[in-house]
C-alpha positions in Angstrom: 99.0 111.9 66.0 102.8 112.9 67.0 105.6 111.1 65.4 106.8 108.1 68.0 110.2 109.8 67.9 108.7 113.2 69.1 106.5 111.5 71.7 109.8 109.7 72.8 111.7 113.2 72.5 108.8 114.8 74.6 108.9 112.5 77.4 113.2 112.4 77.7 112.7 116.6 77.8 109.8 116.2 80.7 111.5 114.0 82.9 114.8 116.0 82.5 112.5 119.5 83.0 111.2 117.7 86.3 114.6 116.5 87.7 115.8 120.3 87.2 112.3 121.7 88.8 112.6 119.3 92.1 116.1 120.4 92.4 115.0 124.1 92.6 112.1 123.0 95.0 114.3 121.3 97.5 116.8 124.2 97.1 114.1 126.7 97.9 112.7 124.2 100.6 115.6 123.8 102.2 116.5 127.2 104.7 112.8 126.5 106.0 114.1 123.4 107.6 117.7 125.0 108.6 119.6 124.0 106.1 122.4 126.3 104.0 122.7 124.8 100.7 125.3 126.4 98.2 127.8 125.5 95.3 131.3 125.5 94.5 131.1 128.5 92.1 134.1 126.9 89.7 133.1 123.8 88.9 129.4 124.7 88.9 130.5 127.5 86.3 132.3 124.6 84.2 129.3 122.5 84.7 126.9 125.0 83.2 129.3 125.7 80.8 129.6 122.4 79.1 126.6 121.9 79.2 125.6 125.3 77.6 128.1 124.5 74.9 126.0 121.3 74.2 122.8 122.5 74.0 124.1 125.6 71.6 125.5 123.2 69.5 122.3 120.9 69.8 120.3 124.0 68.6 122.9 124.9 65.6 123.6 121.4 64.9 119.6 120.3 64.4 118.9 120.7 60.6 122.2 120.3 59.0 123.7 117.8 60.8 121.3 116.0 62.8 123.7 113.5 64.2 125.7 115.7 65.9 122.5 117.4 67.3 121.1 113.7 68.4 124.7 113.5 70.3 124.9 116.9 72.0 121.0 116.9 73.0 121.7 113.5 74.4 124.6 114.5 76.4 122.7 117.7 78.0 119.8 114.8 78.9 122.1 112.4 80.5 124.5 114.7 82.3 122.7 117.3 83.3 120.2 115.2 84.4 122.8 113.3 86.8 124.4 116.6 87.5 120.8 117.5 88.8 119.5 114.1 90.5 122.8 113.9 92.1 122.6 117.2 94.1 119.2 116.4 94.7 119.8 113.3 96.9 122.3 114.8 98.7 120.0 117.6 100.0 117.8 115.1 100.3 119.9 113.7 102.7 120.4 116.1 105.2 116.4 116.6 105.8 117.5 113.2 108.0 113.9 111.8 107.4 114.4 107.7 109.4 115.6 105.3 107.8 113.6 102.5 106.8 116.0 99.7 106.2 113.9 97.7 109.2 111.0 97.9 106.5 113.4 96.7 103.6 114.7 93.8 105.6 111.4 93.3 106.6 110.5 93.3 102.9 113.0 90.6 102.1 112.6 88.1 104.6 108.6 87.9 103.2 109.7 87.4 99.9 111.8 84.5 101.2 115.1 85.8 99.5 117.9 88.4 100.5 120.6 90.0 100.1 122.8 87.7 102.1 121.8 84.9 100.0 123.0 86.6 97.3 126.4 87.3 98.8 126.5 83.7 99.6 126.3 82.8 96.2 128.8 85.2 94.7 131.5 85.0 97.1 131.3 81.2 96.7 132.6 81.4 92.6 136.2 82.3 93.1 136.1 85.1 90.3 132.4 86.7 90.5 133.1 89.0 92.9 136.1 90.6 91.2 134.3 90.5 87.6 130.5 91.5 89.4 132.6 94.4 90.9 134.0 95.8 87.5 131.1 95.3 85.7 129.1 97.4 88.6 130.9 100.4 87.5 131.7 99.8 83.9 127.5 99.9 83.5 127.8 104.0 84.0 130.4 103.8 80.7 128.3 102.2 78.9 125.4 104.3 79.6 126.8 107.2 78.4 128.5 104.9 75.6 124.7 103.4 75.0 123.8 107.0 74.3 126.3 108.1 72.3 126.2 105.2 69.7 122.2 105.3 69.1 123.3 109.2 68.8 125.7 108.1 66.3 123.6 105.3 64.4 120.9 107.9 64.0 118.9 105.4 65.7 116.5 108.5 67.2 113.7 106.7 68.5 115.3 104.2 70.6 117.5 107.1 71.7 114.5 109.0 73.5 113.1 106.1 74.9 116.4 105.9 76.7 116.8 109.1 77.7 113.4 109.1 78.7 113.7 105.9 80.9 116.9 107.3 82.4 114.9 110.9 83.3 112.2 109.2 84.7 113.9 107.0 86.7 116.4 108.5 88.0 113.7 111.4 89.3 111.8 108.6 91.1 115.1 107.3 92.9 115.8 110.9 94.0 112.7 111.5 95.2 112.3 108.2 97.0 115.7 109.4 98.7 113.9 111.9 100.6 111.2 110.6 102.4 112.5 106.7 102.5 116.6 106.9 103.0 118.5 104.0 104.1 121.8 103.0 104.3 121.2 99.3 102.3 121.6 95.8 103.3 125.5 95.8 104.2 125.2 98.4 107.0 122.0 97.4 108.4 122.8 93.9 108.3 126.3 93.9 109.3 127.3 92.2 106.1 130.8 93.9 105.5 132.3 92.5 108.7 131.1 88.6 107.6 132.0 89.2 103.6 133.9 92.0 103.5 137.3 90.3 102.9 135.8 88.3 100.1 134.5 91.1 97.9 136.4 93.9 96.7 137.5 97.1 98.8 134.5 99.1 99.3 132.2 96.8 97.8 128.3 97.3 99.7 129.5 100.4 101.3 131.6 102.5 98.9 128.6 105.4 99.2 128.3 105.1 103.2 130.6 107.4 104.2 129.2 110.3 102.1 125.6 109.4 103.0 126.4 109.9 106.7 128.8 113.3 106.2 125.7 114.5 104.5 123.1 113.4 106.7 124.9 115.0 110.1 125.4 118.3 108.5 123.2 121.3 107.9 125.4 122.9 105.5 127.1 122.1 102.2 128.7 123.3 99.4 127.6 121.1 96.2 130.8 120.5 94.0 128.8 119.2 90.8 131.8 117.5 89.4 132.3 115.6 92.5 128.8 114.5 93.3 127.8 111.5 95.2 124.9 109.0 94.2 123.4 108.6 97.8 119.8 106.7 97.0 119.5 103.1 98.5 115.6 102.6 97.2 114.7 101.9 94.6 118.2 100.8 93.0 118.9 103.1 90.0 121.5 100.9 88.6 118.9 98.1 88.1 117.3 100.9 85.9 120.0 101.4 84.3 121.2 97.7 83.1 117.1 97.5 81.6 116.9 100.7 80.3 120.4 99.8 78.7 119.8 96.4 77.5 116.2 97.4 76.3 117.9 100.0 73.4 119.9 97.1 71.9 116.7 94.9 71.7 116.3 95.0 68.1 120.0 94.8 67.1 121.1 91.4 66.4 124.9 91.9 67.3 124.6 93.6 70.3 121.3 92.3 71.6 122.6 89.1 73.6 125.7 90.4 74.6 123.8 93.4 76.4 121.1 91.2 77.9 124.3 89.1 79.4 126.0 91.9 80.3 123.1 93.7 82.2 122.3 90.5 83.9 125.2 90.8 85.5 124.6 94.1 86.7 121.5 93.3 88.1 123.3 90.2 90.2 126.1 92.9 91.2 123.4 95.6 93.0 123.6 93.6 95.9 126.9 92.0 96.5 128.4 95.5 95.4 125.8 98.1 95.8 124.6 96.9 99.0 121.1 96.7 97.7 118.2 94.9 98.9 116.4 93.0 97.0 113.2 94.7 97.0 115.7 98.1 96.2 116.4 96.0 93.1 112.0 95.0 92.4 111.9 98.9 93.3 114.1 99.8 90.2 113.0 97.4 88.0 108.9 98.6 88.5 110.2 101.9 88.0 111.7 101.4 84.5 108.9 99.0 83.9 106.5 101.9 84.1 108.6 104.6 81.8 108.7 101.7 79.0 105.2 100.6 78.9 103.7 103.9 79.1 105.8 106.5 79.0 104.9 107.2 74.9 101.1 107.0 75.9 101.5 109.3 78.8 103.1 111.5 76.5 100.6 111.1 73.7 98.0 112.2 75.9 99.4 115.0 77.6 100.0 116.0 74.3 96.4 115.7 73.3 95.1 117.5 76.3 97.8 120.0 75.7 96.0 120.9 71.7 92.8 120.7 72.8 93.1 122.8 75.6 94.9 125.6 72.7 93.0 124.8 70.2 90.9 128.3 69.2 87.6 127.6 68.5 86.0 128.9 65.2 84.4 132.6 65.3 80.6 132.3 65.4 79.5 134.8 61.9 77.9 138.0 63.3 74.1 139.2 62.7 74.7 140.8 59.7 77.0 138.4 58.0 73.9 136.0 58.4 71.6 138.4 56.9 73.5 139.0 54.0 74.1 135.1 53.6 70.2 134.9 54.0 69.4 137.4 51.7 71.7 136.3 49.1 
């Protein structure tokens, strides 16, 4: 039975191996429905660079310094994988499938709760919206920063599982963004012109503008350094702040703090991503998933994978038998 750190390892590479393949499937998909797709050549070169230079060193680094190798391996996961998931939403975009914010509104008004309850609420505490606002963004530093201290702490184990999680989930939010776009709860509901001069500049919206240049045009040219995260459902950064606060579970110092500080992401998806709140049970299911069976999904693909190679054992020919007989 494979190590729980290789089954971890395995599933952070698969997800990371599908993010890159969808990319190259919507890339190739793409002139069938009209549309020209291409990249900044500099900053895609600098890209692939980096990220080159990372996994060389990941590859040099493994057996006498396995720190470092933790941290660069780590580092190709998370990046490239946003590097990839972020130009695949945006070609995901300009396929222009409908929108289905009616059935997200929908969604909420069953449940009984919504976004503009939310709102409510925050704008309501004279300091939430500013701190929900920071601590909105800050979560992608501290991501990255998550990452690069379990790197550091050699903590190897609880570092796959959170590359893994991040993988997974951020190819389900990519792929969600192509068949089910929407432009979230402050567009749809009209939500910036009511709260909008209560909540920070940008706040429910920030992403709107891109969404819409991308979804009216039929040709692009991808600048990977300056990608836009474009996907509405399900809410990556609720991912994100469990996936996060999940890898300091067992560390007594850090543990509270983290399950605070994610909290508060959580609260901030709407008032400041302009989720809706089935966008946030969206993200959570989907890390829910990764984490409870990511390691057995692994294990058994694994299994399948030696059974399916394993050589079976040469039957002994006639006269081998005969001699064994006569003997």
């Amino acid at each position: 039975m494979p190590s729980n750190i290789r089954l971890q390892a395995v599933s952070a590479a698969t997800w990371f191996i599908g993010l890159v393949a969808s990319l190259l499937l919507i890339l190739c998909a793409a002139p069938a429905a009209g549309l020209r797709v291409s990249f900044d050549p500099i900053p895609t070169t600098k890209a692939l660079s980096l990220l080159g230079v990372f996994a060389l060193l990941a590859w040099k680094a493994r057996s006498i310094m396995p720190r470092v190798a933790l941290v660069a391996s780590s580092f190709v996961v998370i990046w490239g994988g946003a590097l990839a998931g972020g130009a695949l939403c945006m070609i995901a975009a300009m396929f222009r499938f409908p929108l289905i914010d009616p059935w997200l509104a929908a969604a909420d008004t069953w449940l009984g709760i919504n976004t503009v309850d939310v709102v409510r609420l925050v704008v309501a505490i004279p300091f939430a919206p500013k701190l929900l606002y920071s601590i909105y963004f800050l979560s992608v530093v501290l991501l990255f920063g998550t990452a690069f201290a379990l790197a550091c702490l050699g903590r190897a184990e609880r570092l796959w599982e959170f590359c893994a999680a991040y993988g997974f989930c951020l190819l389900v939010a990519t792929l969600c963004s192509l068949p089910l776009p929407a432009t979230g709860a402050f567009e749809y509901l009209r939500l910036d012109g009511v709260y909008g001069s209560r909540l920070p500049p940008g706040s429910g919206v920030y992403w709107l503008e891109a969404l819409h240049a991308v979804r009216s045009s039929s040709s692009i040219v991808i600048n990977p350094l300056g990608l836009h995260g474009l996907v509405a459902f399900p809410s990556f950064h609720t991912g994100m702040a469990l996936m996060t606060a999940a890898a300091w579970r067992d560390d007594r110092f850090l543990r509270w703090p983290m399950f605070v500080w994610n909290g508060l992401v959580l609260v901030s998806t709407m008032p400041i991503g302009g989720h809706y709140i089935v966008d946030v049970m969206a993200g959570a299911l989907a890390w829910f998933v990764i984490f409870r069976y990511g390691a057995r999904w692994t294990g058994a693909m694994l299994s399948l994978r030696s059974r399916l190679t394993k050589v079976p054992a040469a039957a002994p020919s006639p006269e081998a038998a005969h001699v064994r007989s006569v003997g």
